[in-house]
N, C-alpha and C positions, 0 to 999 in steps of 0.2 A: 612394276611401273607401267607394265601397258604398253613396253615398246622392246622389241628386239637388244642384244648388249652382244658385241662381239668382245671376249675376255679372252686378253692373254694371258698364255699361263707356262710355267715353266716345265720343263724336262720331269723333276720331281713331281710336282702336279700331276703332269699327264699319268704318272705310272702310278699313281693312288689311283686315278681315276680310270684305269685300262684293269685294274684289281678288284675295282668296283666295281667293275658291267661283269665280269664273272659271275659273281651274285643276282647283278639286278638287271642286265642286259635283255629279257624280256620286256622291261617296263618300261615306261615314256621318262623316269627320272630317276636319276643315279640315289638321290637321298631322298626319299617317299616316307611320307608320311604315315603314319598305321594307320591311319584315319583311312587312309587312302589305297589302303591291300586290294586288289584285284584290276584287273587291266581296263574294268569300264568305267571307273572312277580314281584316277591316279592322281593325287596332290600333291608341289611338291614340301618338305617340311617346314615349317616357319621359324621366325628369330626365339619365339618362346621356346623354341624345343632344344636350339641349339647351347639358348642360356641356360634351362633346366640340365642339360645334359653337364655344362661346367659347375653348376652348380653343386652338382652331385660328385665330383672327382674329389678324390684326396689328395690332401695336401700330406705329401711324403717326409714332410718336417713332423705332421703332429700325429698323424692317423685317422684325421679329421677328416670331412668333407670342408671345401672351400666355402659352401652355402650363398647366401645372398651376399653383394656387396662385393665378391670379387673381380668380376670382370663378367660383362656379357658377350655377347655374340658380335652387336655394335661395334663393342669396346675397340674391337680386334681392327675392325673399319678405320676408326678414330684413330687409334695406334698405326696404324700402317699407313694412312694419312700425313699422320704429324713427323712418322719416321723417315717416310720418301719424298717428303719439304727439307725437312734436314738434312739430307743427304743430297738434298741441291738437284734431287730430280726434276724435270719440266712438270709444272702445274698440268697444263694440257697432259700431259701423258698421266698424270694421277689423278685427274677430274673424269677423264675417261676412263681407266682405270676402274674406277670407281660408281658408275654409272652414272654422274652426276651432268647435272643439264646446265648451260651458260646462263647467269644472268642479262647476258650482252643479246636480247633478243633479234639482231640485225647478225651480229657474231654466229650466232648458232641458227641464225636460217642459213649465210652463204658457207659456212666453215664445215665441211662433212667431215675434213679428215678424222681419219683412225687413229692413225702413228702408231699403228702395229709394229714396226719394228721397233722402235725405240721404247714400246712396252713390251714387248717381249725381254727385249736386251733387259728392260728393266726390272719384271717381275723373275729373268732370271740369276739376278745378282742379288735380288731382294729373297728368293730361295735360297743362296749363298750363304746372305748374310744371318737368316733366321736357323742355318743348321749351323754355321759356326757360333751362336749363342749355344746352340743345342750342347756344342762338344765342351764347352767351358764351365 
């Protein structure tokens, strides 16, 4: 988008991503692109790589791959959206979140907040809640 995002992220998050820089921690981005191998041209990956990559998983019911039409990269967006409105999360905290910009153009010239705590708190119980789907 052309503009800085500060993301909060949770406990679990962090420790993917402190696993991560082991491997890539020379480079300017944690998930690079192959396009983009060597440190004078770093890119970081795009939404097609991330949906090619689901695309390509098997589904442990058939021995299938998922293929097209299961879920994209998006999708996860859209889902985690509609999930933390249901859960009666503050909008403002999942629009930023989310990197999304106000329609309210007077709103979003005076309104800077972050509400980094309340997304933290929030992307931390939303970690919570996505590993105890995991265990069931």
């Amino acid at each position: 988008m052309g503009r800085g995002l500060k993301a909060a992220l949770a406990g679990p998050s962090l420790a993917i991503l402190k696993e991560a820089h082991e491997s890539t921690g020379e480079f300017k981005y944690v998930f690079m692109s192959t396009i983009g191998i060597g440190k004078d041209r770093p890119i970081p990956i795009g939404e097609s790589a991330t949906t090619n990559a689901i695309r390509r998983m098997v589904d442990p019911r058939t021995g299938k791959a998922f293929a097209t039409g299961f879920m994209t990269s998006h999708g996860f967006r859209h889902t985690a959206s509609t999930m933390l409105n249901e859960l009666e999360y503050s909008s403002d905290a999942i629009e930023l979140q989310m990197a999304h910009l106000t329609l309210n153009v007077i709103r979003g010239t005076y309104n800077k907040a972050q509400l980094m705590t309340t997304r933290v708190k929030m992307m931390t119980e939303w970690a919570d809640y996505i590993d105890g789907l995991l265990k069931n």
